[in-house]
Residue frames as a rotation matrix with the C-alpha (Angstrom) as fourth column:
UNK 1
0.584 0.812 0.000 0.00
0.812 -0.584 0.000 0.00
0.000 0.000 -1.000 0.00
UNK 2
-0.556 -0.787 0.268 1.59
0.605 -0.604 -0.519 3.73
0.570 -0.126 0.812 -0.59
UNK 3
-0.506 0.243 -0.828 1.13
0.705 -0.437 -0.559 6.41
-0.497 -0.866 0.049 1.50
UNK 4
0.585 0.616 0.528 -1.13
0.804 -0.352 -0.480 9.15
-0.109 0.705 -0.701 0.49
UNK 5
-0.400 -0.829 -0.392 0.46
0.911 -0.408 -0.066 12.04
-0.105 -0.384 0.917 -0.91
UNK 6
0.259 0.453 -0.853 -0.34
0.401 -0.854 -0.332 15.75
-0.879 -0.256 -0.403 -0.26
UNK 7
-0.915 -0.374 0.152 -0.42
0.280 -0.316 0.907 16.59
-0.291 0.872 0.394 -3.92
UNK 8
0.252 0.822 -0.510 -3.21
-0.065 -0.512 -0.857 19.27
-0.966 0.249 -0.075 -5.15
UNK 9
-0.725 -0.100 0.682 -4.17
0.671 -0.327 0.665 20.40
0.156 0.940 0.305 -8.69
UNK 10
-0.351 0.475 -0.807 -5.77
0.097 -0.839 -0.536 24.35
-0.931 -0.267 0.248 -9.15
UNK 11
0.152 0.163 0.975 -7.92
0.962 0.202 -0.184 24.36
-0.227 0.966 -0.126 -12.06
UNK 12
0.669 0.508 -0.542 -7.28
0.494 -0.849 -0.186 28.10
-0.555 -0.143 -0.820 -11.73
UNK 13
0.200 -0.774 -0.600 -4.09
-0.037 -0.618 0.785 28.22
-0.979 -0.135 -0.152 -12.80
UNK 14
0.393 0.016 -0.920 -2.46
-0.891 -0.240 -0.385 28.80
-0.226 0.971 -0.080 -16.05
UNK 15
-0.605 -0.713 0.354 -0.45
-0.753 0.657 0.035 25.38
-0.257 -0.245 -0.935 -15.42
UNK 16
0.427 0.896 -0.123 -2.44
-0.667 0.404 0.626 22.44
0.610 -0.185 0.770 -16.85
UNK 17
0.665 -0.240 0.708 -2.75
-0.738 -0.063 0.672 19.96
-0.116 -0.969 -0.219 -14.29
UNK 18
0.912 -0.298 -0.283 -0.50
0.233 0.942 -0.240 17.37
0.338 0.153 0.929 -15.42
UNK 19
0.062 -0.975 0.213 2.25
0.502 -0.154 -0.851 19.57
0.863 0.160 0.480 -15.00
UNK 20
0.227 -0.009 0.974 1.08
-0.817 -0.545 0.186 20.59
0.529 -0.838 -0.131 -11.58
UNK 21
0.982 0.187 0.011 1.10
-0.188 0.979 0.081 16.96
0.004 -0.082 0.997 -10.75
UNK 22
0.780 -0.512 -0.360 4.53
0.593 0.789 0.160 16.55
0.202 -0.339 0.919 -11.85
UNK 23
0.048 -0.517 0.854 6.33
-0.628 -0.681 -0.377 19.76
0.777 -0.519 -0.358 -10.07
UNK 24
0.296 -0.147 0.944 4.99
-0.938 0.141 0.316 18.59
-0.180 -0.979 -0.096 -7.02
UNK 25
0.903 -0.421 0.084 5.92
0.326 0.800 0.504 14.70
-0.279 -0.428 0.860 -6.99
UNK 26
0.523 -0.817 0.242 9.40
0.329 -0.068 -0.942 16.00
0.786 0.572 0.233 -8.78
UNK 27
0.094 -0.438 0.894 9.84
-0.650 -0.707 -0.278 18.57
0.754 -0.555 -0.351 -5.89
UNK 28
0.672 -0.006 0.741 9.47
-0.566 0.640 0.519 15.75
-0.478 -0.768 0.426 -3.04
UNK 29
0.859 -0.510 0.048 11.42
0.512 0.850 -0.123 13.31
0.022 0.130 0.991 -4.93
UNK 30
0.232 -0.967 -0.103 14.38
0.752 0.246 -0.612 15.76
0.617 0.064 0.784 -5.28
UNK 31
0.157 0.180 0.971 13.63
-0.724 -0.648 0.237 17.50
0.672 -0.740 0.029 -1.63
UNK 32
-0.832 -0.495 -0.252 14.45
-0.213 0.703 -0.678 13.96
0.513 -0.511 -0.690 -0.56
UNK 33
-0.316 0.649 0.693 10.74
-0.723 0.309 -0.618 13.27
-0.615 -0.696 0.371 1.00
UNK 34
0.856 0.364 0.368 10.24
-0.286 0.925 -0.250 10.58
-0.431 0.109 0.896 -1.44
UNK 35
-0.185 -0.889 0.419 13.35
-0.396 0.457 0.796 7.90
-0.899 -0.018 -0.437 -1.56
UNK 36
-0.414 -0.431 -0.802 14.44
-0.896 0.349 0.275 5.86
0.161 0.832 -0.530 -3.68
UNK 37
-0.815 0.324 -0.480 11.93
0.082 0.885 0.459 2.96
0.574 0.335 -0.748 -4.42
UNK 38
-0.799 0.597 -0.072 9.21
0.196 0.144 -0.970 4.54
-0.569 -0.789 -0.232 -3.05
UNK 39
-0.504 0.698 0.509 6.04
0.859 0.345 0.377 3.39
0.088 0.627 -0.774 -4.81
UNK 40
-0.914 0.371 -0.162 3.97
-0.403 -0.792 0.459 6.32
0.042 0.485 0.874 -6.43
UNK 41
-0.349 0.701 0.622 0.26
-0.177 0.603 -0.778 5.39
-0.920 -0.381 -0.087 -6.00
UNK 42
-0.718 -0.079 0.692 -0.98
0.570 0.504 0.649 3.95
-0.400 0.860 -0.317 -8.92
UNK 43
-0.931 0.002 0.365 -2.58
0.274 -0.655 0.704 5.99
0.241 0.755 0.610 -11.76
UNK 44
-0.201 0.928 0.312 -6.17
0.004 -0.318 0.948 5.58
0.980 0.192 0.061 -11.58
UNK 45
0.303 0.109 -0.947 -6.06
0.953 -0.029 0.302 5.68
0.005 -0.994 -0.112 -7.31
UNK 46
-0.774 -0.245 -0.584 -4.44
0.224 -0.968 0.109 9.37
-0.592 -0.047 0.804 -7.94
UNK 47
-0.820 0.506 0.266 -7.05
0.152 -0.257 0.955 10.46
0.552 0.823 0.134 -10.85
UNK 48
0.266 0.952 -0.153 -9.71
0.585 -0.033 0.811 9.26
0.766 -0.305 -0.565 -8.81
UNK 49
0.060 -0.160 -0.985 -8.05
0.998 -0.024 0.065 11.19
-0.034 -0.987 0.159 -5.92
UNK 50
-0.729 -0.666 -0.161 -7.36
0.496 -0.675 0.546 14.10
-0.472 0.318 0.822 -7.74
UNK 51
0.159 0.895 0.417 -10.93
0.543 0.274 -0.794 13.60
-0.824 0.353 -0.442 -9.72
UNK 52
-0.183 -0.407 -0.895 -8.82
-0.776 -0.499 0.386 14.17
-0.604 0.765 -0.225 -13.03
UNK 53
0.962 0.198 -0.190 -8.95
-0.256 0.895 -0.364 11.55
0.098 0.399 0.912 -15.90
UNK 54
0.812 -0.485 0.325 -6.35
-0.146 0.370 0.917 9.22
-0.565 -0.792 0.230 -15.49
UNK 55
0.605 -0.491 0.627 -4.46
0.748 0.079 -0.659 9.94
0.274 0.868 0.415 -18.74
UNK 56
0.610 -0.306 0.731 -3.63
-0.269 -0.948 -0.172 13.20
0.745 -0.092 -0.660 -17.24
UNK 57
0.704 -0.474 0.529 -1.72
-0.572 0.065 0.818 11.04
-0.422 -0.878 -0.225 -14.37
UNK 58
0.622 -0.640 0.452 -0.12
0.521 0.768 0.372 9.34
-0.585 0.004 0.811 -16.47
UNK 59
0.460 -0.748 0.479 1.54
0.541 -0.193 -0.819 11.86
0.705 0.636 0.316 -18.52
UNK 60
0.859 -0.048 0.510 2.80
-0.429 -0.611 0.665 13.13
0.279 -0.790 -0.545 -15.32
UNK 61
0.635 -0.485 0.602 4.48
-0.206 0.644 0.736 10.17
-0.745 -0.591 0.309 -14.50
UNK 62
0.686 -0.515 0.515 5.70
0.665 0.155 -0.731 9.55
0.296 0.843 0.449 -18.21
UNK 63
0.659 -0.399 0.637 7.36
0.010 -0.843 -0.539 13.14
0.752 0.362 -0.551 -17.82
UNK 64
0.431 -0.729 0.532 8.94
-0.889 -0.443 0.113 12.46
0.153 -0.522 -0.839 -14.91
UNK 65
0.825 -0.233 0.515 10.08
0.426 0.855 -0.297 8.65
-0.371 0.464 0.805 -16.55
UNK 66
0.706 -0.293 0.644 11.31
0.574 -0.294 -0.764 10.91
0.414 0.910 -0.039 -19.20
UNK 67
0.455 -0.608 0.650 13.52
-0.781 -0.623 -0.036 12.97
0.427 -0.491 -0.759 -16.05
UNK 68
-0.135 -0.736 -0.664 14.67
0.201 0.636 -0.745 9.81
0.970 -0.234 0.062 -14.82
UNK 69
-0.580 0.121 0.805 13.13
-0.791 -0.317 -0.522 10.87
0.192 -0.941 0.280 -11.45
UNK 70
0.017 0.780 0.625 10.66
-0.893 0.293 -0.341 7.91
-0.449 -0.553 0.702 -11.93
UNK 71
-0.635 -0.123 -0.763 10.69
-0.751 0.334 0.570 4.21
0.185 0.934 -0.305 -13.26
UNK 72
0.418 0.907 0.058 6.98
-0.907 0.420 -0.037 2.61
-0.058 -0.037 0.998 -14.20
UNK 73
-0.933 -0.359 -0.041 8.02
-0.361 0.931 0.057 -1.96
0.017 0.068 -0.998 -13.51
UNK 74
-0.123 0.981 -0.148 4.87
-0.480 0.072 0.874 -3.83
0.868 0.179 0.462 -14.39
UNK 75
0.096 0.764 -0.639 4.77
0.293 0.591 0.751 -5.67
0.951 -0.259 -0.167 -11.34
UNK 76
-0.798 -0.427 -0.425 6.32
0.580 -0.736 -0.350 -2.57
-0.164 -0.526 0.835 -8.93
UNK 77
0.538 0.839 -0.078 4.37
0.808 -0.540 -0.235 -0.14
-0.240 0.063 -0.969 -10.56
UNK 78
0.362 -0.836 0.412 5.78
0.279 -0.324 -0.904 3.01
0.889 0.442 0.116 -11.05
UNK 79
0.282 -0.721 -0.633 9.03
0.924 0.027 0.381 3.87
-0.257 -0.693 0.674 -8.16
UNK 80
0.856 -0.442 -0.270 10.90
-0.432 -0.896 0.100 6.70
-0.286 0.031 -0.958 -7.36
UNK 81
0.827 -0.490 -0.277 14.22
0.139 0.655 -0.743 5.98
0.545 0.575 0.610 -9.46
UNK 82
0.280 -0.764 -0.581 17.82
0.945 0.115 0.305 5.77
-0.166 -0.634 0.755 -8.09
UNK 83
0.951 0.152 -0.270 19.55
0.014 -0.891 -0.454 9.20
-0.310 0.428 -0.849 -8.30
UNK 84
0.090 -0.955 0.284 22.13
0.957 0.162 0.242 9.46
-0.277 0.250 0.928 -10.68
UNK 85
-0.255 -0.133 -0.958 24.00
-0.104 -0.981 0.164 12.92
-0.961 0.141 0.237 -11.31
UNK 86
0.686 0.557 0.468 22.23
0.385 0.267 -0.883 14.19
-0.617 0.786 -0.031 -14.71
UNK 87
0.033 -0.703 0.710 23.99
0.999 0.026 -0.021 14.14
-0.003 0.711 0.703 -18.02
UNK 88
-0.882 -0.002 -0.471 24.81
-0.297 -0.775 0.558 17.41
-0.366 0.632 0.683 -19.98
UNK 89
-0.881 0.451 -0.144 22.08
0.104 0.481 0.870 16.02
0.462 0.751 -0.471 -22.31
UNK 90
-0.543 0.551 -0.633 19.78
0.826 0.488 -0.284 15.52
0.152 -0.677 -0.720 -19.68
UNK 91
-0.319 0.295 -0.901 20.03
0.482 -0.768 -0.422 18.77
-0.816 -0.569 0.102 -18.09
UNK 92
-0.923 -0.134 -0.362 20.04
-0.165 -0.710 0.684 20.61
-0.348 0.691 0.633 -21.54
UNK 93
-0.561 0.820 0.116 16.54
0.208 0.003 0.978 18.88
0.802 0.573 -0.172 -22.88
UNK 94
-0.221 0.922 -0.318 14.97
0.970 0.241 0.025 19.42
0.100 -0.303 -0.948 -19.57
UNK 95
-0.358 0.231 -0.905 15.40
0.459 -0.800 -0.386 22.90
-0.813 -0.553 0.181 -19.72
UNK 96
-0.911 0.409 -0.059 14.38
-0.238 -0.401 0.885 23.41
0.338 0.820 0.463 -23.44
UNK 97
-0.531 0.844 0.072 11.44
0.630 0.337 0.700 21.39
0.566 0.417 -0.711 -22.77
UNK 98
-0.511 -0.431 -0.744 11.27
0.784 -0.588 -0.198 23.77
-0.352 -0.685 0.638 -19.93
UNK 99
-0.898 -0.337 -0.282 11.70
-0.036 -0.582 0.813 26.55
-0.438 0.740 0.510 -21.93
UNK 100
-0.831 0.544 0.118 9.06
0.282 0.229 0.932 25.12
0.480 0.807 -0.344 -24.70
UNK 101
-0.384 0.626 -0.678 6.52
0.893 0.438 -0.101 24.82
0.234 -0.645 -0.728 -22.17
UNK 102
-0.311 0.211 -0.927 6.81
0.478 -0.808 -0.344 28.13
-0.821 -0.550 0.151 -20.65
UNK 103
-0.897 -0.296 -0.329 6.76
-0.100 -0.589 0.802 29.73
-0.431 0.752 0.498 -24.25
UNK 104
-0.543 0.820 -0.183 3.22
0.632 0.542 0.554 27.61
0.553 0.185 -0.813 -25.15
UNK 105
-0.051 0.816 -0.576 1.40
0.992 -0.025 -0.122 28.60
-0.114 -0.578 -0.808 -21.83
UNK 106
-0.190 0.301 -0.935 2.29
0.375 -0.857 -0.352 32.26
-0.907 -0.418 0.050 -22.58
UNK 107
0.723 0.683 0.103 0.38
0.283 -0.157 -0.946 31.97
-0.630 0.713 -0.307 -25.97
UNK 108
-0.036 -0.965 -0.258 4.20
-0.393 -0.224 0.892 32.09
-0.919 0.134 -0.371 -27.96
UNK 109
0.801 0.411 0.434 4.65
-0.318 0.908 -0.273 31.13
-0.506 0.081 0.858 -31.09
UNK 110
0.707 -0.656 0.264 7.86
0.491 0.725 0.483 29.37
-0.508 -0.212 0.835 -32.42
UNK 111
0.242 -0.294 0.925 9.19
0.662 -0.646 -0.379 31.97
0.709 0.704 0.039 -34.24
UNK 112
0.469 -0.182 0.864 8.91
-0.604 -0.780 0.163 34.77
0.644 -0.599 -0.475 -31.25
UNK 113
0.908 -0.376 0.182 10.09
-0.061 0.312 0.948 32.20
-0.414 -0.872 0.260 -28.53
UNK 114
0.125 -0.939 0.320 13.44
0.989 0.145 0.039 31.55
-0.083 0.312 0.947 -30.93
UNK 115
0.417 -0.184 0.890 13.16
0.432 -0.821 -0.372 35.37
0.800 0.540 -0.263 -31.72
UNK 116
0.760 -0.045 0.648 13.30
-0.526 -0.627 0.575 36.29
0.380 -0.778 -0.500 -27.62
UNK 117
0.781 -0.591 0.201 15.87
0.284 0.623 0.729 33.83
-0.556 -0.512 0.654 -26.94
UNK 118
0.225 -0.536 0.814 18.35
0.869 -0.267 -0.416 35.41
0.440 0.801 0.406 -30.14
UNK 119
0.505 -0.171 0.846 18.12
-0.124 -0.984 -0.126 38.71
0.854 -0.041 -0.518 -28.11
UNK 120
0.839 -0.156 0.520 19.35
-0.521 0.038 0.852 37.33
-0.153 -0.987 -0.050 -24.88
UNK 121
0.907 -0.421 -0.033 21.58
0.418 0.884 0.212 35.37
-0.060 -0.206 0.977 -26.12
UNK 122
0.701 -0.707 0.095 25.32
-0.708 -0.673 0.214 36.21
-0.087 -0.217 -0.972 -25.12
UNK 123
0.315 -0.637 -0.704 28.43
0.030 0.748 -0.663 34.00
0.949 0.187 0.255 -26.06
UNK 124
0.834 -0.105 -0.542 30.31
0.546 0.304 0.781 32.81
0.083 -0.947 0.311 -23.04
UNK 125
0.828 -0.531 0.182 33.28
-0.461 -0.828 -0.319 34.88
0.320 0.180 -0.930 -22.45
């Protein structure tokens, strides 16, 4: 059995809720309140807890598969994963996707987000 966790979703915000979903388990898993191999409650037991559909928990969990913060074992379920220091690679696509993300919710499109990122940019010195 897992424990319940104190994870909300605001339909108010601009944030949909998958991606409130996986801040907060992300922030506990690397705030150290959830260890390594601790079981994540299973999809549709969050949904219904959450009273989201249960696709929306699961791209939560994918996304934070996809950080290596979580790994889904069919007869585990899905675990908090070991921590390993992240690649270059790693760090670089989560912050485009980052990046992408923020640019979307603020109604961007792909042209102005590459256009506002050309003006900031500064070679290293």
């Amino acid at each position: 059995m897992t424990e319940p966790l104190e994870i909300t979703v605001d339909p108010g915000l601009h944030v949909p809720p998958y991606e409130q979903i996986r801040q907060q388990l992300a922030d506990l898993i690397t705030g150290g309140v959830l260890k390594t191999g601790h079981r994540l409650p299973p999809i549709r037991q969050l949904a219904a807890d959450l009273q989201l559909a249960a696709g929306t928990v699961a791209r939560a969990y994918q996304e934070l598969e996809t950080e290596g913060l979580v790994q889904t074992r069919r007869a585990a379920g899905t675990v908090v994963a070991p921590r390993h220091p992240p690649t270059t690679e790693h760090r670089t696509e989560t912050v485009a996707r980052q990046y992408v993300e923020a640019a979307q919710r603020l109604g961007l499109t792909l042209s102005e987000a590459t256009e506002a990122v050309k003006r900031h940019w500064h070679p290293p010195r």
